[in-house]
C-alpha positions as YAML, in Angstrom:
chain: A
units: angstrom
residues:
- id: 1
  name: UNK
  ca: [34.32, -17.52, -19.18]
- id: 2
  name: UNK
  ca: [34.10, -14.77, -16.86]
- id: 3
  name: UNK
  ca: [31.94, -11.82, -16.28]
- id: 4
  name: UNK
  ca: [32.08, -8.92, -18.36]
- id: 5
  name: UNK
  ca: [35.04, -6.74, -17.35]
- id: 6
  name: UNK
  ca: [34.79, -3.89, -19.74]
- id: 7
  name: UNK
  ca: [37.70, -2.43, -19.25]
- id: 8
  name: UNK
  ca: [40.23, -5.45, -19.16]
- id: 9
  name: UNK
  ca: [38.42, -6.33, -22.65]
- id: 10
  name: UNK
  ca: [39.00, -2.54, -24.38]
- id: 11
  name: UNK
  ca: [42.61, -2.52, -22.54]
- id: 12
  name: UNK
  ca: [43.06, -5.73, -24.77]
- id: 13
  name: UNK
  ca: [41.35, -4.97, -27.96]
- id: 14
  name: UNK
  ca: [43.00, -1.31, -27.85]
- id: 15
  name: UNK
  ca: [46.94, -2.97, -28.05]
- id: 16
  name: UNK
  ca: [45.45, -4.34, -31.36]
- id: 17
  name: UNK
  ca: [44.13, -1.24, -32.94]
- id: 18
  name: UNK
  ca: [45.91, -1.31, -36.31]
- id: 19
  name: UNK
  ca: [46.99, -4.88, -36.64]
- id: 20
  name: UNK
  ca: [45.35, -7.64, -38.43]
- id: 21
  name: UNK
  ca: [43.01, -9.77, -36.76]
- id: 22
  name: UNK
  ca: [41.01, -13.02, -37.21]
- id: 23
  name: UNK
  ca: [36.69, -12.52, -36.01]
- id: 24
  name: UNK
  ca: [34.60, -15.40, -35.04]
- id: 25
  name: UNK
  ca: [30.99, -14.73, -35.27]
- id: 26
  name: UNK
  ca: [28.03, -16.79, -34.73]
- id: 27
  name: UNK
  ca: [24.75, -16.45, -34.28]
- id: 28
  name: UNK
  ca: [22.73, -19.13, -32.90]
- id: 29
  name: UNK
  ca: [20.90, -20.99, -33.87]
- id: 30
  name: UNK
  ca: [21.88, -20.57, -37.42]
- id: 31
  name: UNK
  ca: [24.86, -18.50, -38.42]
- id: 32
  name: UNK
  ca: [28.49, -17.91, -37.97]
- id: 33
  name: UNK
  ca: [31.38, -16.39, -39.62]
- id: 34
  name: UNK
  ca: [34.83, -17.97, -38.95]
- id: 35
  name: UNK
  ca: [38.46, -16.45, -40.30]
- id: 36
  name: UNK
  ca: [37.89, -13.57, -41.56]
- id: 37
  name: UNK
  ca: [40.75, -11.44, -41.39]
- id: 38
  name: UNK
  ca: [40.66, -8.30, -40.79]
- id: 39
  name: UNK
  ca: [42.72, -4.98, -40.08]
- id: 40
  name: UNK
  ca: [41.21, -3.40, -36.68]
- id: 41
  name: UNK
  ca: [40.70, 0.29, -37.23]
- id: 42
  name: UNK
  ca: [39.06, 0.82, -33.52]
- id: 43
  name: UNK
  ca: [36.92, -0.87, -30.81]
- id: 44
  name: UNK
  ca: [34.30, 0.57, -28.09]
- id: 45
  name: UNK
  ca: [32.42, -1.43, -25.44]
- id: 46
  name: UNK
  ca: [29.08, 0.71, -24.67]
- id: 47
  name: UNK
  ca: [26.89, 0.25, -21.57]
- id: 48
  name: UNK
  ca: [26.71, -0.96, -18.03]
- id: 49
  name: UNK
  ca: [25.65, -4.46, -18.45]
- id: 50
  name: UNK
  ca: [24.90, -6.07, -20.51]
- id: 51
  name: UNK
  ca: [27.13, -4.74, -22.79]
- id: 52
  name: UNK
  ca: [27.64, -3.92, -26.67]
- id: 53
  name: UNK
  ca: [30.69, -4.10, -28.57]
- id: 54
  name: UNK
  ca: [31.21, -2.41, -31.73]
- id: 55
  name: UNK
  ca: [34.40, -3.39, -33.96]
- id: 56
  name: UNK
  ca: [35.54, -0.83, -36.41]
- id: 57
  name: UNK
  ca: [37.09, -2.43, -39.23]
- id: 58
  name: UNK
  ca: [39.95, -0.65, -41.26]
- id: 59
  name: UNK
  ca: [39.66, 0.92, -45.16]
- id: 60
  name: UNK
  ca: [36.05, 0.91, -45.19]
- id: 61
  name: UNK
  ca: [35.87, -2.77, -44.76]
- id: 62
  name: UNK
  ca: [32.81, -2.11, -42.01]
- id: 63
  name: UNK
  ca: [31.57, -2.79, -38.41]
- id: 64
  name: UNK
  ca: [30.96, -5.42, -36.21]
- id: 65
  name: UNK
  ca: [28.20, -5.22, -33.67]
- id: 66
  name: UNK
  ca: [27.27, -7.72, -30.19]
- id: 67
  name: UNK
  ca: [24.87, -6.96, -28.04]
- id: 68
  name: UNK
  ca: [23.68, -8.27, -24.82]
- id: 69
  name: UNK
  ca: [27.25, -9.40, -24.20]
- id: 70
  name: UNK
  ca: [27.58, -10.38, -20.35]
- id: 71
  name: UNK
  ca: [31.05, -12.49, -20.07]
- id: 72
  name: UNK
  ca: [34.43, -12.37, -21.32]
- id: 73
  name: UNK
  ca: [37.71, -14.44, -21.71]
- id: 74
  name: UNK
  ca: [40.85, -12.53, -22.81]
- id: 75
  name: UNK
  ca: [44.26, -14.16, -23.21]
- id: 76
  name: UNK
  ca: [47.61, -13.35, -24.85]
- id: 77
  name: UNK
  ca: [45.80, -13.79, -28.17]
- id: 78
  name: UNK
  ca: [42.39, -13.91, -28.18]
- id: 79
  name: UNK
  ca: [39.57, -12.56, -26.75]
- id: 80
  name: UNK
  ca: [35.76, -13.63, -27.01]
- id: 81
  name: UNK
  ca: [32.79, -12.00, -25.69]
- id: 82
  name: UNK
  ca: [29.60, -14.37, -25.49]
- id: 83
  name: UNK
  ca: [25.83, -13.16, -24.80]
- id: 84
  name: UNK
  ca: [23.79, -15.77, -23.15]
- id: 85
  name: UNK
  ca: [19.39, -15.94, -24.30]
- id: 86
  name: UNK
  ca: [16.72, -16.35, -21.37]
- id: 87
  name: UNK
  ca: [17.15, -19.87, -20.60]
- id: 88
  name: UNK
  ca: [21.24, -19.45, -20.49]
- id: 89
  name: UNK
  ca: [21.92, -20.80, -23.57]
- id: 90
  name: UNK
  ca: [24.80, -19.01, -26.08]
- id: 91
  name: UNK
  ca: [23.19, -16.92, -28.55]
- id: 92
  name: UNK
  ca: [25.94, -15.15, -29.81]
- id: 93
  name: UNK
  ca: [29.89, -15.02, -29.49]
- id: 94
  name: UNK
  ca: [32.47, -12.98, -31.45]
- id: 95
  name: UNK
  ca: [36.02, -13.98, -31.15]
- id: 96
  name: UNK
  ca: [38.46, -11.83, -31.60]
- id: 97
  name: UNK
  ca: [42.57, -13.35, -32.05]
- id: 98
  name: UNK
  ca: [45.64, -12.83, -33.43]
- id: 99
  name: UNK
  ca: [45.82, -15.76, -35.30]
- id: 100
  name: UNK
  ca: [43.48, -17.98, -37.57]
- id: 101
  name: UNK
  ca: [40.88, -19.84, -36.02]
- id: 102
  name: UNK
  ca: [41.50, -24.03, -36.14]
- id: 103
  name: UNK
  ca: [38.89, -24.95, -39.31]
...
Protein backbone atom coordinates (compact mmCIF):
# COMPACT_ATOMS: atom_id res chain seq x y z
CA UNK A 1 0.00 0.00 0.00
CA UNK A 2 0.85 3.45 -0.64
CA UNK A 3 -0.38 6.81 0.31
CA UNK A 4 -3.37 8.19 -1.07
CA UNK A 5 -2.66 9.62 -4.54
CA UNK A 6 -6.00 10.93 -5.56
CA UNK A 7 -5.47 11.51 -8.76
CA UNK A 8 -3.52 8.30 -9.96
CA UNK A 9 -6.67 6.46 -8.24
CA UNK A 10 -9.61 8.63 -10.33
CA UNK A 11 -7.12 8.44 -13.52
CA UNK A 12 -7.65 4.59 -12.92
CA UNK A 13 -11.18 4.23 -11.88
CA UNK A 14 -12.20 6.83 -14.76
CA UNK A 15 -10.73 4.19 -17.80
CA UNK A 16 -13.44 1.93 -16.18
CA UNK A 17 -16.42 4.16 -16.24
CA UNK A 18 -18.92 1.98 -18.13
CA UNK A 19 -17.47 -1.46 -17.82
CA UNK A 20 -18.31 -4.11 -15.42
CA UNK A 21 -16.52 -4.40 -12.33
CA UNK A 22 -16.07 -6.73 -9.30
CA UNK A 23 -16.27 -4.48 -5.40
CA UNK A 24 -14.73 -5.80 -2.31
CA UNK A 25 -16.08 -4.28 0.76
CA UNK A 26 -15.47 -4.87 4.30
CA UNK A 27 -16.02 -3.41 7.24
CA UNK A 28 -14.19 -4.39 10.21
CA UNK A 29 -14.71 -5.85 12.53
CA UNK A 30 -17.78 -7.47 11.18
CA UNK A 31 -18.78 -7.10 7.57
CA UNK A 32 -17.75 -7.47 4.04
CA UNK A 33 -19.13 -7.84 0.67
CA UNK A 34 -17.05 -9.84 -1.88
CA UNK A 35 -17.99 -10.28 -5.91
CA UNK A 36 -20.42 -8.32 -6.56
CA UNK A 37 -20.45 -7.31 -9.99
CA UNK A 38 -21.24 -4.39 -11.02
CA UNK A 39 -21.49 -1.90 -14.11
CA UNK A 40 -19.52 1.46 -13.03
CA UNK A 41 -21.65 4.41 -13.98
CA UNK A 42 -19.01 7.09 -12.37
CA UNK A 43 -16.45 7.60 -9.54
CA UNK A 44 -15.29 10.84 -7.44
CA UNK A 45 -12.59 10.99 -4.74
CA UNK A 46 -13.61 14.11 -2.39
CA UNK A 47 -11.23 15.83 0.05
CA UNK A 48 -7.67 16.55 0.96
CA UNK A 49 -6.85 13.76 3.21
CA UNK A 50 -8.17 11.67 4.34
CA UNK A 51 -10.18 11.04 1.59
CA UNK A 52 -13.80 9.74 0.50
CA UNK A 53 -14.65 7.80 -2.40
CA UNK A 54 -18.01 7.56 -3.76
CA UNK A 55 -18.79 4.76 -6.52
CA UNK A 56 -21.72 5.39 -8.72
CA UNK A 57 -23.16 2.27 -9.79
CA UNK A 58 -24.98 1.95 -13.25
CA UNK A 59 -29.13 1.50 -13.88
CA UNK A 60 -30.02 2.54 -10.54
CA UNK A 61 -28.18 -0.26 -8.97
CA UNK A 62 -26.77 2.49 -6.17
CA UNK A 63 -23.63 3.99 -4.49
CA UNK A 64 -20.76 3.02 -2.76
CA UNK A 65 -19.28 5.20 -0.09
CA UNK A 66 -15.41 5.03 1.98
CA UNK A 67 -14.42 7.39 4.09
CA UNK A 68 -11.34 8.17 5.94
CA UNK A 69 -9.47 6.47 3.11
CA UNK A 70 -5.60 7.38 3.47
CA UNK A 71 -3.65 4.73 1.08
CA UNK A 72 -3.98 3.24 -2.20
CA UNK A 73 -2.66 0.37 -4.49
CA UNK A 74 -3.66 0.52 -8.19
CA UNK A 75 -2.52 -2.03 -10.76
CA UNK A 76 -3.48 -3.11 -14.30
CA UNK A 77 -6.65 -4.52 -12.72
CA UNK A 78 -7.44 -3.62 -9.52
CA UNK A 79 -7.42 -0.99 -7.31
CA UNK A 80 -8.13 -0.88 -3.41
CA UNK A 81 -8.36 1.97 -1.16
CA UNK A 82 -7.98 1.03 2.69
CA UNK A 83 -8.79 3.48 5.77
CA UNK A 84 -6.75 2.68 8.76
CA UNK A 85 -8.76 3.30 12.81
CA UNK A 86 -6.67 5.13 15.65
CA UNK A 87 -4.44 2.44 16.64
CA UNK A 88 -3.52 1.64 12.71
CA UNK A 89 -5.50 -1.14 12.34
CA UNK A 90 -7.75 -1.68 8.81
CA UNK A 91 -11.17 -0.64 9.32
CA UNK A 92 -12.34 -0.57 6.01
CA UNK A 93 -11.15 -1.47 2.34
CA UNK A 94 -13.09 -1.46 -0.96
CA UNK A 95 -11.55 -3.20 -3.85
CA UNK A 96 -12.25 -2.35 -6.94
CA UNK A 97 -11.02 -5.03 -10.20
CA UNK A 98 -11.71 -6.16 -13.35
CA UNK A 99 -12.09 -9.52 -12.57
CA UNK A 100 -13.74 -11.75 -9.76
CA UNK A 101 -12.24 -11.80 -6.55
CA UNK A 102 -10.47 -15.52 -5.56
CA UNK A 103 -13.50 -17.01 -3.06
Amino acid sequence: MQPMNREAAAAALHAWTGRDVFIHLEVNPGAYWRNGRTRLARAHIKGDGPYRVYLELDEGQGLIHIDDVTHMQVEPELVIFTAYDDLDRIARTLEVSLRPFPV
